[in-house]
N, C-alpha and C positions, 0 to 999 in steps of 0.2 A: 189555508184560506187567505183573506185578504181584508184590507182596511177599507172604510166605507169612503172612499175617496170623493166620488161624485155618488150623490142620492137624491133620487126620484122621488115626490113626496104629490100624491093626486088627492086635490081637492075638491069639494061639488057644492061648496056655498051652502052645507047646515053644522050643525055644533059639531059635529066630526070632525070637522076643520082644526078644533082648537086640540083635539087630543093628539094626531095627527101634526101636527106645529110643533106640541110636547117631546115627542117621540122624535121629531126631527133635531129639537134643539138637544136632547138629551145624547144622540145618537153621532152629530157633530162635533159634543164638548168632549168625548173620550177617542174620537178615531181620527182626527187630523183631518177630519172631514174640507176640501178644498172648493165644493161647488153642490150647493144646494137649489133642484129647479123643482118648485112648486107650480104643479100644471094643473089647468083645470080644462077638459073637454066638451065641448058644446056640443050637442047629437045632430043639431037640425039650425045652420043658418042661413034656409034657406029662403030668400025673399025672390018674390018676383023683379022680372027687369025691369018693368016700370016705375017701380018702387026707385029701386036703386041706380036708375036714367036721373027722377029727381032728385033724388037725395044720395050723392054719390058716395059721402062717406060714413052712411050711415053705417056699414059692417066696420070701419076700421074706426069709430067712435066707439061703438059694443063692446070691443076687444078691449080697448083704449081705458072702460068702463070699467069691463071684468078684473085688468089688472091692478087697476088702482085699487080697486076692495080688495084684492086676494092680499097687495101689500099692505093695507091696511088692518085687516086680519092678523098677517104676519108679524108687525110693526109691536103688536098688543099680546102677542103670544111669544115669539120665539127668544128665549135666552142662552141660547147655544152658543159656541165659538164667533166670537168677534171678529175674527178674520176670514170667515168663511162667505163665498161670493153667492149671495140669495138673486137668485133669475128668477121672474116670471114668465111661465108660456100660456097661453089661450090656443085653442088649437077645434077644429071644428070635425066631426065626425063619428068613427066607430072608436067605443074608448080604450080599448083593448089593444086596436092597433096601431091606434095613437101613441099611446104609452110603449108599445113593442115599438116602435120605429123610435121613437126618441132613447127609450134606453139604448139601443143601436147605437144611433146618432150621436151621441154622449158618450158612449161607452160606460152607461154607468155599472157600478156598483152594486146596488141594490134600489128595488121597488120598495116605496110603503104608501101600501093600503089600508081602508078601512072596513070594519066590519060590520055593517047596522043591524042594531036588533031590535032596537023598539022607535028609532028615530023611522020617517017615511021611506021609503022610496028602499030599493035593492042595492045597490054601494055597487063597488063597481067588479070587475066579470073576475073575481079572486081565482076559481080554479082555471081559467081562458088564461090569464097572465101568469101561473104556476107553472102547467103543463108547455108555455111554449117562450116564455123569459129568457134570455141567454144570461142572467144575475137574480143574484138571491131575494126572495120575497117577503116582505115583513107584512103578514096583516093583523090588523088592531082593531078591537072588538071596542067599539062608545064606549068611554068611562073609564078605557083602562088605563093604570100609571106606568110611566117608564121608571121601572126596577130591576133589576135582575140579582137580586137576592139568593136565590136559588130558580134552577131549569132541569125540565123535565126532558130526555134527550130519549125516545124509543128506539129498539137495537134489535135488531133481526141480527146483527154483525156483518152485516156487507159492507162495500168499500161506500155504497152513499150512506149510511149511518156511520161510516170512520168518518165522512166528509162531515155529518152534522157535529160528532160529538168533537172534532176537532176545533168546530167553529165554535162549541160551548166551552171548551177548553180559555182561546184567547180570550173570547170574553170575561171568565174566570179571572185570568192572567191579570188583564186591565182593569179590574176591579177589587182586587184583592179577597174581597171577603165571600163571591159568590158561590153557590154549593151546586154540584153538579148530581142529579140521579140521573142514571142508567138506567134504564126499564125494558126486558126481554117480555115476552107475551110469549107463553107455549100452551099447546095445549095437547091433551092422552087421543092420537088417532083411533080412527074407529076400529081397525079391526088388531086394539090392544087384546082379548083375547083369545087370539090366536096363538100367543105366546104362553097361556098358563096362567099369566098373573090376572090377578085383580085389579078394577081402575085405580084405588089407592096407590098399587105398589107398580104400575105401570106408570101413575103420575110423578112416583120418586123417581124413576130412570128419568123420565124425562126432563125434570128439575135437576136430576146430579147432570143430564149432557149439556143443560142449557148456559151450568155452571162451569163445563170444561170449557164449552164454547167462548165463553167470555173471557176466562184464563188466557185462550191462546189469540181471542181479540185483540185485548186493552195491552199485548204485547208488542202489536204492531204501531200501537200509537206512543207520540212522545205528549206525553201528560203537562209535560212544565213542571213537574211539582203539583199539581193538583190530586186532590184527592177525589174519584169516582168512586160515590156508593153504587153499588149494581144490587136490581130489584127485582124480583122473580113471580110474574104474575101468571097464576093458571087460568085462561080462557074458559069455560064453562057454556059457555050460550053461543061460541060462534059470532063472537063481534069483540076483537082484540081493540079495536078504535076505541068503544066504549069502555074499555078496560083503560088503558091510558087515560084516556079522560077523567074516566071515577079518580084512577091515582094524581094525576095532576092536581083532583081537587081536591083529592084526601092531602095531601101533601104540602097544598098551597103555593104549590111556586108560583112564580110570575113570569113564566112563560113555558112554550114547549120549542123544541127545534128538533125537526125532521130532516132530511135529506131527500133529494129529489132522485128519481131512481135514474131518468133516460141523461146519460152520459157521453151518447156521441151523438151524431144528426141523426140514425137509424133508431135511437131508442128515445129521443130527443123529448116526443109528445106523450110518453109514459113515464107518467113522475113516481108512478106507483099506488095501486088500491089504497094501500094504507093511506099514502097523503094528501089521496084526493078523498077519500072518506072522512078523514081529521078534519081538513078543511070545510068540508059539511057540514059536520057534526057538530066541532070545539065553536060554540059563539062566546066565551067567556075570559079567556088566555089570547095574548100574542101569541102568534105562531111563527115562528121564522122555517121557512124553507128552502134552505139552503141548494147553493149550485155552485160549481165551482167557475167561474166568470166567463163566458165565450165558449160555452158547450154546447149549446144551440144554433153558435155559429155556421153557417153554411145552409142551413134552410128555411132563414129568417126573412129572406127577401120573396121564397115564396107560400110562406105560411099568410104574408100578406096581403098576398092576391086572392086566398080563398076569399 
């Protein structure tokens, strides 16, 4: 993976701003972070011409308006890396493809978002910006603290979970003390009696293969030295999402990171059921959703005309 070099950080003017500035500063002081643009999008600035025949600069007073609070916002929150170059943007329309064009535009790093659950209003389009980002997505649920203590990394074993638990690795690296779990989800298919056994003893094959599976995983990756506990969740109900979840919360960590599944421009808008169900579901953890940078590349310029 990669260092958060330039980061995207969307603001909308209520208290999510100040967790969102946290996460920013925190996010900066460990990754050499070089350019931070805290943007915020206006849906509708639309005035009549008459209006604005009189009053000519009323739109670029607005703007003029907007940025001054956002840095003053900023000014009262962020304790991040001193050297890192804070921009503000104002920007007027759909926010989704606002933010997809300026990450372009930038070449950033990563998006972070926010996740509202009791503040007003819907935050901004989390699975729109997952599914079609060409960089990694951080989104942050009101109230939560930037830690990463321990992380919750879920493992089917494909190369986009090597991609997340890689990304949970450096983090590890960079903090010394963070604990990584593994989490497979399997669960006894239905037509296990066909074989003779019983659900119990059809759930042990499928926990001894989940367990070779990971053997010949966590071979392929270079760990650094970290140590990955790996955690064997049997599915029961038909909702693996919710199963992470419960573990997450039984476990306490402070965060989850997933992998995005579409890896070239052809699978680009399929990040995967799992992460776009996580994404739905988790209001309570950061989620980081990983991608490896410029994967989306090539049909970004017309995902934006849709």
């Amino acid at each position: 993976m990669y260092l958060i070099k330039k980061l995207i950080v969307c603001l909308d003017q209520t208290e999510l701003d100040h967790t969102l500035i946290e996460f920013a500063s925190y996010i900066s002081s460990v990754n050499q972070t070089k350019k931070i643009y805290f943007v915020n999008v206006i849906r509708n600035l639309s005035i009549p011409k008459e209006v604005l025949e009189e009053f000519p600069n009323l739109v670029d007073d607005m703007i003029s308006e907007r940025k001054k609070a956002m840095k003053s916002q900023v000014d009262k929150s962020f304790r991040g890396n001193e050297k890192v170059s804070l921009n503000f943007v104002v920007r007027e329309g759909s926010l989704s493809k606002k933010i997809l064009k300026l990450a372009e535009e930038k070449s950033a790093d990563m998006i972070l978002i926010g996740r509202k659950v009791k503040l007003p209003g819907t935050g901004v389009a989390a699975l729109r910006l997952a599914r079609r980002a060409s960089c990694s997505l951080l989104i942050v649920p009101e109230g939560a603290k930037p830690k990463v203590d321990k992380v919750l990394v879920p493992s089917d074993f494909s190369d986009y979970s090597k991609d997340a638990l890689e990304e949970a690795i450096i983090i590890a690296k960079k903090h010394g003390s963070t604990k990584i779990i593994c989490q497979n989800v399997f669960h006894v298919p239905n037509g296990y009696h066909f074989t003779g056994k019983t659900y119990e003893e059809f759930a042990a094959v499928m926990l001894k293969n989940a367990k070779n599976n990971f053997a010949k995983f966590i071979k392929k990756i270079d760990t650094q030295g970290i140590s990955i506990t790996p955690i064997y969740t049997q599915d029961e109900d038909e909702d693996p999402v919710q199963d992470i979840v419960d573990k997450a919360m039984e476990e306490q960590v402070d965060g989850i990171i997933i992998g995005a599944k579409g890896r070239t421009a052809a699978t680009a808008l399929f990040i995967g059921s799992m992460a776009e169900r996580l994404i739905q579901v988790n209001d309570s953890l950061p989620l980081l959703v990983t991608r490896p940078k410029g994967k989306n590349a090539g049909i970004l310029d017309y995902l934006l005309e849709i």
